[in-house]
N, C-alpha and C positions, 0 to 999 in steps of 0.2 A: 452512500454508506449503507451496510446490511444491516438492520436494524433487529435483535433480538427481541421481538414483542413488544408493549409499549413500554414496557417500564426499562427495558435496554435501550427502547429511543430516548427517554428523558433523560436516561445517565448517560448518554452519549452527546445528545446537547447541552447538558449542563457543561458539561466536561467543554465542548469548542467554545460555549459563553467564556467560561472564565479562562481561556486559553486568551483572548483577546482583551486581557486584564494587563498582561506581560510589558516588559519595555526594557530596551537597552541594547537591542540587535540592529549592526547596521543595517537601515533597509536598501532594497533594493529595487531596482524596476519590475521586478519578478513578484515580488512579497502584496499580499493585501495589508493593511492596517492590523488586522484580527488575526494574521499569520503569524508574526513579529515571535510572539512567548513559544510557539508549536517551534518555531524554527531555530528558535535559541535550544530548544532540547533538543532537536533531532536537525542541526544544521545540514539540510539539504547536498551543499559542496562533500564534505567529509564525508555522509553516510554513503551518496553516490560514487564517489572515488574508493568508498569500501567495498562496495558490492560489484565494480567492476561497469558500471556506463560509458561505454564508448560512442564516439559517432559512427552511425550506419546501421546501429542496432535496432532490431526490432522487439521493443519491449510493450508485453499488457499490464497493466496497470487494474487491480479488485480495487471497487471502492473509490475510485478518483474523485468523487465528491466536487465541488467546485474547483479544484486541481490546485492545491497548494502544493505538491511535488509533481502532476502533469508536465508545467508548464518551466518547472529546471529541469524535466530529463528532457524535453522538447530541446530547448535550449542546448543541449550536451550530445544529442545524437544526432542532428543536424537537417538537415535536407533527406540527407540518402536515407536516414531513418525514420522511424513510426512506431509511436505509442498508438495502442488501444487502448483508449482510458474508458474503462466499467462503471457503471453502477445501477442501483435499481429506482434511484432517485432521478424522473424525468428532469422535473425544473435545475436540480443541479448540475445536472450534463446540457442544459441549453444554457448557463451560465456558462461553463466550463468556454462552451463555442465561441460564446462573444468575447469571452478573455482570452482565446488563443486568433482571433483574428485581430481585435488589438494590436495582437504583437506580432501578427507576420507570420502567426506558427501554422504552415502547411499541414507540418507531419503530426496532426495528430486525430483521430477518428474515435468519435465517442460512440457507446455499446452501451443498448440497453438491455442487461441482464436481468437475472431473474435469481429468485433466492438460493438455488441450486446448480446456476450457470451463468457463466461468464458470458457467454455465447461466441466468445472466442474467436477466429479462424482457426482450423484444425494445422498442425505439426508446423505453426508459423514464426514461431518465436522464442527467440533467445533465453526470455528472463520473462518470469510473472514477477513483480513487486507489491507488497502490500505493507501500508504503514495506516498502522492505529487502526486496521480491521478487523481481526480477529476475532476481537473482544467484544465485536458488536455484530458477528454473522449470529443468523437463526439457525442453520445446519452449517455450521465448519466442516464438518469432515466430509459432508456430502459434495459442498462448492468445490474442497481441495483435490478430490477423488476427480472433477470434472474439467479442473486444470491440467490435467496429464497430458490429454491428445491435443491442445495447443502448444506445446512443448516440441521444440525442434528435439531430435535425438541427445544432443547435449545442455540442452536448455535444463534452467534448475528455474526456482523460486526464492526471493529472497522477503522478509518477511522485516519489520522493524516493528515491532511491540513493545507495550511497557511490560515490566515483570513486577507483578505484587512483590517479590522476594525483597528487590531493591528498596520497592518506597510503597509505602504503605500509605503514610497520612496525604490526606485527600486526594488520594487514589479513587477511578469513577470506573468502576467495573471490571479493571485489570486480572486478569489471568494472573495466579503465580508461576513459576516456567515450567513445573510438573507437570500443572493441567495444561499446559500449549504441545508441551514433548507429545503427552497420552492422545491428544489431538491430532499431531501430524503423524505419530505411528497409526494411529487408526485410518487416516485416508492411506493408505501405506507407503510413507514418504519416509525417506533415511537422512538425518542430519547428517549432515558432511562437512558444517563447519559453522562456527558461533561465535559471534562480537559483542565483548560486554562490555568495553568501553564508553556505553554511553553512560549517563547516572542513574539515569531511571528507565533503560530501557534495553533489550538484546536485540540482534544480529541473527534470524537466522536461515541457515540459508539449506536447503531441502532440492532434494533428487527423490527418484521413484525407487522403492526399495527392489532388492532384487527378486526378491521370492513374489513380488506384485506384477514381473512383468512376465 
């Protein structure tokens, strides 16, 4: 994960500590222990059958951290596909390896990026995903701006953050959705479509604006 300074690292792991406080989500063979409460909010099935994961896709993944969403879009794109799972955290991306060889997961190839780059392959992919990143990059709209040329022609970005607007108390550094909107116009990205059905969190989902290309 992209850690905003130190004091954005601490409220960022304060935030996964007590995420691992959670309980009541069927687990599954996918789930860590500490996942359980994250996936009760943002159930992995649903948000990915939102944003459109099929088998064969080739999706990168900002932020994949030790892969509690890696390792279901692995699972759902199949063989013929390939996640790039990101991040600037070495030992979390050599985690990441040992839990997708566990499970048999071929497709998936971890990046080690940098604060301002994915490092991507260039015009390779379908879908960037990002969940619970945002709010913890040190330059957003510089990283967003560098997500473009990994972008197949129709490729978008789909993004799953919380929104301060929705939920406020013990909220751990959340954006409210103005300041994410003023974000993604600034790397010059055009919303083209938004899911607020979760409780504490939006949907969204971003193209290159037109006057950007």
């Amino acid at each position: 994960m992209r850690i905003n300074g130190f004091v954005g690292g601490v409220l960022c792991l304060v935030f996964v500590i007590s995420a691992a406080a959670g309980f009541g989500q069927e687990e599954d063979s996918l789930t860590l222990p500490g996942e359980i409460h994250l996936n009760e909010r943002q159930p992995p099935d649903t948000v990915l059958k939102t944003i459109g994961i099929k088998p064969g896709m080739i999706i990168g993944e900002v932020g994949a951290g030790r892969g509690r969403y890696t390792v279901q879009i692995a699972s759902r794109i199949g063989p013929s596909g390939m996640i790039y799972a990101n991040d600037i955290d070495e030992q979390a991306l050599q985690f990441l390896k040992r839990r997708c060889e566990n499970h048999g997961f071929a497709n998936v190839k971890t990046i080690l990026g940098s604060v301002t780059d994915t490092n991507f392959p260039d015009t390779a992919l379908d879908m960037v995903i990002m969940v619970n990143v945002v709010h913890c990059l040190e330059k957003p709209v510089e990283l967003l701006k560098n997500i473009d040329s990994a972008l197949k022609p129709e490729g978008f970005i789909a993004i799953v953050e919380g929104n301060l607007d929705k939920y406020t108390s013990g909220s751990v550094g959340w954006y409210a959705r103005d300041k994410l909107l003023k974000i993604y116009d600034d790397a010059g990205y055009d919303l083209f479509r938004e899911e607020t059905f979760l409780p504490k969190d939006n949907i969204y989902f971003l193209k290159k604006g037109s006057l950007q290309e």
